[in-house]
C-alpha positions as protocol buffer text, in pm:
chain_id: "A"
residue {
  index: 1
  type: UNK
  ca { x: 0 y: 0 z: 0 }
}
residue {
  index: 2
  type: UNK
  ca { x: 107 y: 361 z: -51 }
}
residue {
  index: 3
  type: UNK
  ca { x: 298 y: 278 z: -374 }
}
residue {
  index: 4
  type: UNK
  ca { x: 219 y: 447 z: -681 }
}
residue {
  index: 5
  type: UNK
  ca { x: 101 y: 290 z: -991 }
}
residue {
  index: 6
  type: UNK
  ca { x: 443 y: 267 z: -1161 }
}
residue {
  index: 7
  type: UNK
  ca { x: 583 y: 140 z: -854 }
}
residue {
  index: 8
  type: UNK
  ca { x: 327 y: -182 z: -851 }
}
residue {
  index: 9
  type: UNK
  ca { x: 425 y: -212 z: -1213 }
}
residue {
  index: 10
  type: UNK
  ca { x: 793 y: -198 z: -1158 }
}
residue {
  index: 11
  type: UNK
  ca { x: 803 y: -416 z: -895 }
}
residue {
  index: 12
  type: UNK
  ca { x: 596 y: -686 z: -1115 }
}
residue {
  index: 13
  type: UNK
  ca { x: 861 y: -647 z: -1348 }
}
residue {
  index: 14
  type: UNK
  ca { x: 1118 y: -719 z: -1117 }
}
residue {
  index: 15
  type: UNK
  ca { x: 928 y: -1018 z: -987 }
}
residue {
  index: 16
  type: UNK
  ca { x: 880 y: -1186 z: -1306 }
}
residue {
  index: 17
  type: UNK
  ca { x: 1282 y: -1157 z: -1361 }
}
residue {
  index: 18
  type: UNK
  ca { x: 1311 y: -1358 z: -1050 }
}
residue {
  index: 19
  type: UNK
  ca { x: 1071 y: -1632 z: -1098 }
}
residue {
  index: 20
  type: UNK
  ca { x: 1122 y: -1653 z: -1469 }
}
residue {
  index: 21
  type: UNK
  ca { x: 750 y: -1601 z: -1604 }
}
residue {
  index: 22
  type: UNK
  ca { x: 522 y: -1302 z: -1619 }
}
residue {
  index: 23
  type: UNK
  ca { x: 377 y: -1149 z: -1313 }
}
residue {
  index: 24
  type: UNK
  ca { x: 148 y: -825 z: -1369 }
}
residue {
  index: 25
  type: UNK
  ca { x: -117 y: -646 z: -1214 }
}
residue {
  index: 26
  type: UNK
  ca { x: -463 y: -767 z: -1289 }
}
residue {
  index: 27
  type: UNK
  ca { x: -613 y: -600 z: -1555 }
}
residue {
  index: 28
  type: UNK
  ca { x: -965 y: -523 z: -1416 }
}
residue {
  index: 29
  type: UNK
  ca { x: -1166 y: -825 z: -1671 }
}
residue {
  index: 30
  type: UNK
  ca { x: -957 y: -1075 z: -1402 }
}
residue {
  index: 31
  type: UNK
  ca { x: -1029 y: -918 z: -1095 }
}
residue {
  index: 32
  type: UNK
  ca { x: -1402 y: -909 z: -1219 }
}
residue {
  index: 33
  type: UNK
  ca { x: -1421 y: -1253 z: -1235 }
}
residue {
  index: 34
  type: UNK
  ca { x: -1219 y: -1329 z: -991 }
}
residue {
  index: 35
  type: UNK
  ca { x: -1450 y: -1121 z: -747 }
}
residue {
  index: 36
  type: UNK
  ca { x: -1785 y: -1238 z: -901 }
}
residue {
  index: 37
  type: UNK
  ca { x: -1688 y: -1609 z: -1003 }
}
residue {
  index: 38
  type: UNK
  ca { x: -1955 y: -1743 z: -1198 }
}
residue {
  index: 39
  type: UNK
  ca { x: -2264 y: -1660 z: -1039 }
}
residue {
  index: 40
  type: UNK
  ca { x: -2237 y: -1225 z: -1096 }
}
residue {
  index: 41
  type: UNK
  ca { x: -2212 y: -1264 z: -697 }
}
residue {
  index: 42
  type: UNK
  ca { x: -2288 y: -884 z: -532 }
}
residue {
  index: 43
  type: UNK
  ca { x: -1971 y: -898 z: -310 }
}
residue {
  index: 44
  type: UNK
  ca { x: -1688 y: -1167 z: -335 }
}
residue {
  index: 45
  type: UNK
  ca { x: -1864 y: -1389 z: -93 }
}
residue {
  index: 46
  type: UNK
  ca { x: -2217 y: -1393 z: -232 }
}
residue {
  index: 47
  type: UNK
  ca { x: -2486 y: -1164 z: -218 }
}
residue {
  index: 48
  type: UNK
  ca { x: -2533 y: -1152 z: 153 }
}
residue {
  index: 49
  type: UNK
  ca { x: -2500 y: -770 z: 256 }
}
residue {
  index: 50
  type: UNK
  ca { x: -2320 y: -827 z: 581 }
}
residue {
  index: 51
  type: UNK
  ca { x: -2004 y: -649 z: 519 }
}
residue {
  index: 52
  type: UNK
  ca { x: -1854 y: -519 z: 838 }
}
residue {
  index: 53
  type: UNK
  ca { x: -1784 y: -874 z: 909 }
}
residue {
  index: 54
  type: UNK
  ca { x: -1675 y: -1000 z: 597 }
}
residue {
  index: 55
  type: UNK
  ca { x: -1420 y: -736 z: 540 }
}
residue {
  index: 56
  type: UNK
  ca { x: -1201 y: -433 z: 633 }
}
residue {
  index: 57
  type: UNK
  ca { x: -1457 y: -155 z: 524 }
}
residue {
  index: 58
  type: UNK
  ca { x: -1575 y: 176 z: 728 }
}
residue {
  index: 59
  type: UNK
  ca { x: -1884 y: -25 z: 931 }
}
residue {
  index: 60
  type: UNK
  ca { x: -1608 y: -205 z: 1077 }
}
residue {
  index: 61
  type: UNK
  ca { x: -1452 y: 43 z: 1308 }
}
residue {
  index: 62
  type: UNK
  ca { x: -1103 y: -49 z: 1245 }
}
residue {
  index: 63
  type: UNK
  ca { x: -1033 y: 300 z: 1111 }
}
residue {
  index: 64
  type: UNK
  ca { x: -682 y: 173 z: 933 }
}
residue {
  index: 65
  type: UNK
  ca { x: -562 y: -125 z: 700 }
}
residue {
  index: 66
  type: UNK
  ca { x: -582 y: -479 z: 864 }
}
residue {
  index: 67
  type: UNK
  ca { x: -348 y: -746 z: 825 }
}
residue {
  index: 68
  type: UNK
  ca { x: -435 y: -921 z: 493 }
}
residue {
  index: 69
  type: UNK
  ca { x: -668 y: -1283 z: 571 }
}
residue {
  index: 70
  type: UNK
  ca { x: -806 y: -1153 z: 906 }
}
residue {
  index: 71
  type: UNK
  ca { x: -1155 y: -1178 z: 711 }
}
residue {
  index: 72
  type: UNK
  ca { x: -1149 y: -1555 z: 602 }
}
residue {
  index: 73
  type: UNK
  ca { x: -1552 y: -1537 z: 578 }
}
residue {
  index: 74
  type: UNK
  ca { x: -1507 y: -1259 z: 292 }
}
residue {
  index: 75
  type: UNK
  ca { x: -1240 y: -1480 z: 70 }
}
residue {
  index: 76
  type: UNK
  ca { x: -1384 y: -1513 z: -300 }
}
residue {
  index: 77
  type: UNK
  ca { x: -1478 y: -1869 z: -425 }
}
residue {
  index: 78
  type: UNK
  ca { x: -1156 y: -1847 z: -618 }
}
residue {
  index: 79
  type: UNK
  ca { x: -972 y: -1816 z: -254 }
}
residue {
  index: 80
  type: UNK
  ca { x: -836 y: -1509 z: -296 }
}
residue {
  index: 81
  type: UNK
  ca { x: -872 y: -1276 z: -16 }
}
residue {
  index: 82
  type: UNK
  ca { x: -943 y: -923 z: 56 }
}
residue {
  index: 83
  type: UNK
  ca { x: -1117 y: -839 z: -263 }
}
residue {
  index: 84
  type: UNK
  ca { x: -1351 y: -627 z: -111 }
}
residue {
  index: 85
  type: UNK
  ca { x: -1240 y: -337 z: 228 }
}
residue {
  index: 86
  type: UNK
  ca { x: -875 y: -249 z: 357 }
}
residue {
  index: 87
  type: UNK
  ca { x: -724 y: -124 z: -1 }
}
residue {
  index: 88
  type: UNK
  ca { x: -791 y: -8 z: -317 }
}
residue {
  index: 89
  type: UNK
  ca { x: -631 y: -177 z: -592 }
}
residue {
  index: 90
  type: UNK
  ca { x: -458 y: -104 z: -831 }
}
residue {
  index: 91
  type: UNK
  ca { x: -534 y: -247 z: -1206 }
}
residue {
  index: 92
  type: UNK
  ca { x: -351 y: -275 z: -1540 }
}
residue {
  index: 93
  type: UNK
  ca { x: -668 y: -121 z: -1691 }
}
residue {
  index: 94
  type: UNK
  ca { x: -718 y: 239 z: -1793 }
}
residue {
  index: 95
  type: UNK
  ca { x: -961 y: 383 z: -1607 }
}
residue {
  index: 96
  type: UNK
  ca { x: -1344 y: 405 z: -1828 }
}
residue {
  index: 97
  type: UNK
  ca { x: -1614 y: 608 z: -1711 }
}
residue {
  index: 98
  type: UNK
  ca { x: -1878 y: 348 z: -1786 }
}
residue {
  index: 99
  type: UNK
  ca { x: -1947 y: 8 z: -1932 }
}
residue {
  index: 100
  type: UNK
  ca { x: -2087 y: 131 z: -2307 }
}
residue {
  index: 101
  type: UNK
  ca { x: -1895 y: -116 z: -2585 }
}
residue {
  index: 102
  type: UNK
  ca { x: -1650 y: -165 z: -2310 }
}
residue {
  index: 103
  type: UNK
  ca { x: -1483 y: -485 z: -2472 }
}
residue {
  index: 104
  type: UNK
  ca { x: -1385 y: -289 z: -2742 }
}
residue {
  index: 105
  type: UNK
  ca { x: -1263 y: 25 z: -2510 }
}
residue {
  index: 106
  type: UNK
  ca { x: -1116 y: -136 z: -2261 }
}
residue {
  index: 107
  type: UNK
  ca { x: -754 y: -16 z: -2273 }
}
residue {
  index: 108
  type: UNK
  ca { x: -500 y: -332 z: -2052 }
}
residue {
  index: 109
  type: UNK
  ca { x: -156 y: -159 z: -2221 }
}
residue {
  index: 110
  type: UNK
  ca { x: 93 y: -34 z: -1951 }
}
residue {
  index: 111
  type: UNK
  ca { x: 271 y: 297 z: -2001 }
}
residue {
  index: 112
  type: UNK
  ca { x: 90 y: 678 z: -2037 }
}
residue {
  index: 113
  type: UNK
  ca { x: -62 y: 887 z: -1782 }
}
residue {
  index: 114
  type: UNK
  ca { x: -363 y: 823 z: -1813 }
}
residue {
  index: 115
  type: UNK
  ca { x: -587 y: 748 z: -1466 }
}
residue {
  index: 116
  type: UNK
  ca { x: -574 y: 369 z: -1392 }
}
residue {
  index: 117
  type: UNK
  ca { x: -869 y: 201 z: -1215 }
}
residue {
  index: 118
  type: UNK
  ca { x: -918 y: 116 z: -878 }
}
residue {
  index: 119
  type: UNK
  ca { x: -1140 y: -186 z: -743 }
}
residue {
  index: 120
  type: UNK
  ca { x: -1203 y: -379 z: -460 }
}
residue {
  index: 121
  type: UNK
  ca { x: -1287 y: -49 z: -190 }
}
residue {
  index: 122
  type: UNK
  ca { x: -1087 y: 21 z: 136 }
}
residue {
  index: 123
  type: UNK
  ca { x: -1098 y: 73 z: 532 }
}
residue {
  index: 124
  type: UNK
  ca { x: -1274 y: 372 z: 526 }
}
residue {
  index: 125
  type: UNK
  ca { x: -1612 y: 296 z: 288 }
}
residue {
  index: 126
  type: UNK
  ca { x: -1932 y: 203 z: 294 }
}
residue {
  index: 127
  type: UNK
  ca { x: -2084 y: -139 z: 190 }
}
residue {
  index: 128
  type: UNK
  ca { x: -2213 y: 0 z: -123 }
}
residue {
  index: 129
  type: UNK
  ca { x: -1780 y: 77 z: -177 }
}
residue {
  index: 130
  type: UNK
  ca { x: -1658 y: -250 z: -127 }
}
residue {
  index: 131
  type: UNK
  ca { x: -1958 y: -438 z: -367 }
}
residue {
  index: 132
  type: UNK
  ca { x: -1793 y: -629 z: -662 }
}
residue {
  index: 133
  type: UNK
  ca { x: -1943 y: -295 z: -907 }
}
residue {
  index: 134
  type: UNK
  ca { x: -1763 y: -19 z: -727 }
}
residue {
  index: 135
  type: UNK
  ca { x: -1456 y: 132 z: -941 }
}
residue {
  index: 136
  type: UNK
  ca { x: -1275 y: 442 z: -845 }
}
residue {
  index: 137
  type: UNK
  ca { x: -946 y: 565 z: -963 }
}
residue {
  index: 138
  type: UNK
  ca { x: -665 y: 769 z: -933 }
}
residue {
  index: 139
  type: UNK
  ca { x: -377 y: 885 z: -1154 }
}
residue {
  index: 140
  type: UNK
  ca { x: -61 y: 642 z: -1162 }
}
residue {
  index: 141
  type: UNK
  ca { x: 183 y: 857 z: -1007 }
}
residue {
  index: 142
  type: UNK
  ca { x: -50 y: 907 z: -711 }
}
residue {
  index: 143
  type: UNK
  ca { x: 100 y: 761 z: -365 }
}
residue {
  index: 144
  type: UNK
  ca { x: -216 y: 721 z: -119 }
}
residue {
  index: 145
  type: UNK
  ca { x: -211 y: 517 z: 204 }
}
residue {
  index: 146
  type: UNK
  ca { x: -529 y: 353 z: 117 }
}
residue {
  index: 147
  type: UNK
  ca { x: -409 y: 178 z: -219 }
}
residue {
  index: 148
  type: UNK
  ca { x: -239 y: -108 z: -292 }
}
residue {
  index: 149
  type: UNK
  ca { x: -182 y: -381 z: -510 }
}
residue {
  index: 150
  type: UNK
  ca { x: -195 y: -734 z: -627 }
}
residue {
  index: 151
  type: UNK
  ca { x: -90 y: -947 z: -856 }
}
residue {
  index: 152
  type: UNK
  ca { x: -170 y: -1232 z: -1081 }
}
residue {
  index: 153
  type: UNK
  ca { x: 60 y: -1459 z: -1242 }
}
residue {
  index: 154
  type: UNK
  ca { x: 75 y: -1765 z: -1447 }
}
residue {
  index: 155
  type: UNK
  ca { x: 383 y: -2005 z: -1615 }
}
residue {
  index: 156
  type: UNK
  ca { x: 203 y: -2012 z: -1884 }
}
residue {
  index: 157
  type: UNK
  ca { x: 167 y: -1671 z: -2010 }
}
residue {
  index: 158
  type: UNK
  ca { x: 227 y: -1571 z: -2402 }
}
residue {
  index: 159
  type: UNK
  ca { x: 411 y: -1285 z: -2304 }
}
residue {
  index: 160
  type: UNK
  ca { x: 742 y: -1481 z: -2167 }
}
């Protein structure tokens, strides 16, 4: 958390050199399914509306960022946790004001300064903030305690 966007990038880079395959942010199709698995779920753990004790988010009354896992009944059906509260994330995808022909729009390219997307909501939000829908975003050089990253990965990329 706190990094900018070219830091998250940078640092993928440098992770992929060391594992020898691609590592990258997620561009925001990945997270989306990630977060919503199969079903369109509301929040990463179905559509059941109890938040505050499903993840790090406002409600809560934690007030900062929580150690990553302390919400095991908010982890997606993929596993993955903290999808939704402590940090916004930061995605390979350029940020799009709506959905309108957004296969064709969606923009997954690193470099520019254009504003990159945010998902997944943060410590401070409402429920409505940390539903699978909510997007925000920020410009990449922006350094802001309440965003972070993760990453996705796979051996068998086509990039490497």
């Amino acid at each position: 958390m706190g990094v900018s966007w070219y830091e998250a990038v940078a640092y993928c880079r440098w992770l992929s050199e060391i594992v020898g395959y691609e590592v990258s942010l997620p561009s925001e199709a990945q997270w989306d399914r990630a977060a919503r698995h199969t079903d369109g779920r509301t929040y990463p753990w179905g559509s059941e509306e109890v938040a505050a004790t499903r993840c790090n988010m406002g409600e809560t009354g934690i007030g900062h960022t929580s150690t990553v896992g302390l919400f095991p009944e908010g982890n997606a059906a993929c596993g993955a946790l903290d999808m939704a509260g402590n940090v916004w994330e930061w995605w390979r995808t350029k940020w799009r004001g709506d959905y309108e022909n957004y296969e064709r729009k969606a923009a997954d390219v690193l470099g520019g300064e254009d504003a990159r997307l945010l998902r997944g909501g943060a410590f401070y939000v409402d429920r409505d903030s940390v539903r699978c829908a909510a997007r925000g975003r920020y410009v990449p050089h922006s350094r802001v305690r309440s965003v972070g990253f993760r990453v996705v990965t796979s051996p068998f990329s086509a990039d490497r």
